[in-house]
Each structure stands twice: as C-alpha cells, then as structure tokens.
N, C-alpha and C positions, 0 to 999 in steps of 0.2 A: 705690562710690557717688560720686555726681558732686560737684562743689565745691556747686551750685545747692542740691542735695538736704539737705547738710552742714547750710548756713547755714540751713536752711529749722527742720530740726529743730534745730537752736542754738539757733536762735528761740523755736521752742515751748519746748522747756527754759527756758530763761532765763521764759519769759511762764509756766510756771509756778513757780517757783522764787519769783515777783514774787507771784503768786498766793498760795502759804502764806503767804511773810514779811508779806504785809498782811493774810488773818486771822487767822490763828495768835497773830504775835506784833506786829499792829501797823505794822506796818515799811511806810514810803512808797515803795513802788514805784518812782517815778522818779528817787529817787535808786539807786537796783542796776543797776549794769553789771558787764560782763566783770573788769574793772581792781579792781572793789574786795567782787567777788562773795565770797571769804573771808571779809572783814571781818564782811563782813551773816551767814555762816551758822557762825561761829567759835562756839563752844558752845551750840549750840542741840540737838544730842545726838537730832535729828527723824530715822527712818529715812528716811522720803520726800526730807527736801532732800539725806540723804549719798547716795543713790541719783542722787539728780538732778546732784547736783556729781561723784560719779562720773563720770558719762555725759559731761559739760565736760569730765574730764581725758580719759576715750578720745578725745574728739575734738581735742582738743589732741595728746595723743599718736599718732592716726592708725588708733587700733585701734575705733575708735566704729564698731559697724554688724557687725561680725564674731564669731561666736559665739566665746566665753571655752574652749568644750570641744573643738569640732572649726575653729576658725575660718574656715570656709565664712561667707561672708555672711548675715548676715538680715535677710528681707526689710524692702521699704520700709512695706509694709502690717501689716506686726508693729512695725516702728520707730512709725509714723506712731499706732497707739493703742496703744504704749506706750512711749515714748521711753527708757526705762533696762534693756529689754532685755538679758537676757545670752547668750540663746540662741538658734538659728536653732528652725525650728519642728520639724527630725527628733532633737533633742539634748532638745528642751524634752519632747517626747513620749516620748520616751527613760525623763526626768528622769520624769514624774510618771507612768509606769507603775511603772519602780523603787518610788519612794513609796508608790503604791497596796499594792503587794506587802508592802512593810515594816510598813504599819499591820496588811495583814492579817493575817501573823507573828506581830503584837506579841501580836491579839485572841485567836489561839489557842494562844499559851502561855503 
C-alpha cells in the first residue's frame, strides 16, 4: 500500500474516532490528534474506538492493510469500507464458512 493511500485511511480512522468521542461521550473533536489520541480513548472500555486505535498501532507498526491470518494484503476497497479490517477477503470467507458450520454443529447436538 502506497504512503498516499496510508494517510488517506489514517485519516478516515482518526475522522471517525472524532466521530464517537463527540456522540458517544461528548468529547470536542478538535481538540484529538495523533499525539494525544490515548489520552482521549484511556478508559472508555468502547469496542468500536479499540478497533479503531488498533488499526493506528498496525499503521504505526507497518502491518495496517495485511491480513493477521495469511498476511497477503487487503484489499483497498475492503479497507476503504471498513478501516479496521483484519482479514483479506479469501481468510475472511474462510473465517465465516468455518462459523457457519460450528453454529450448525451446535443446533444439532
């Protein structure tokens, strides 16, 4: 993934991130940046913003954009409508046929 593409979704992350903390809980928007993004989401215990501050540290760490199972990329139009992605789309399909099968396990015995 290109640096352009990086900062693009940094962006939206962050522009939602902004997005809970001022309905959710209030929180003024323009004060949240990068530097003090912690401080704002420190006990707030929200699966959505630990998802979204996830996805800050893989990009910080270099690993944002590559699936967690097979690390093959994924793609920009999986990122692009859903930024906290963990899976490329042949892992994610993988993932919830598995699933499918275990509920249906569960129902017959």
């Amino acid at each position: 993934m290109d640096a352009r593409t990086t900062h693009e979704l940094q962006e939206a992350i962050m522009n939602r991130i902004q997005h809970i903390l001022l309905q959710n809980y209030g929180q003024n928007p323009d004060s949240i940046n990068q530097n003090n993004l912690d401080a704002h989401l420190a006990f707030k215990g929200d699966p959505q913003l630990n998802e979204l501050r996830l996805a800050l540290y893989r990009i910080k760490k270099g690993t944002y954009g590559n699936c967690i199972y097979c690390k093959k990329p994924i793609s920009i139009d999986i990122l692009r409508r859903s930024p906290t992605a963990h899976f490329c789309e042949a892992c994610a399909a993988k993932l919830s046929a598995h699933l499918k099968r275990s509920k249906l396990q569960k129902r017959v015995s």
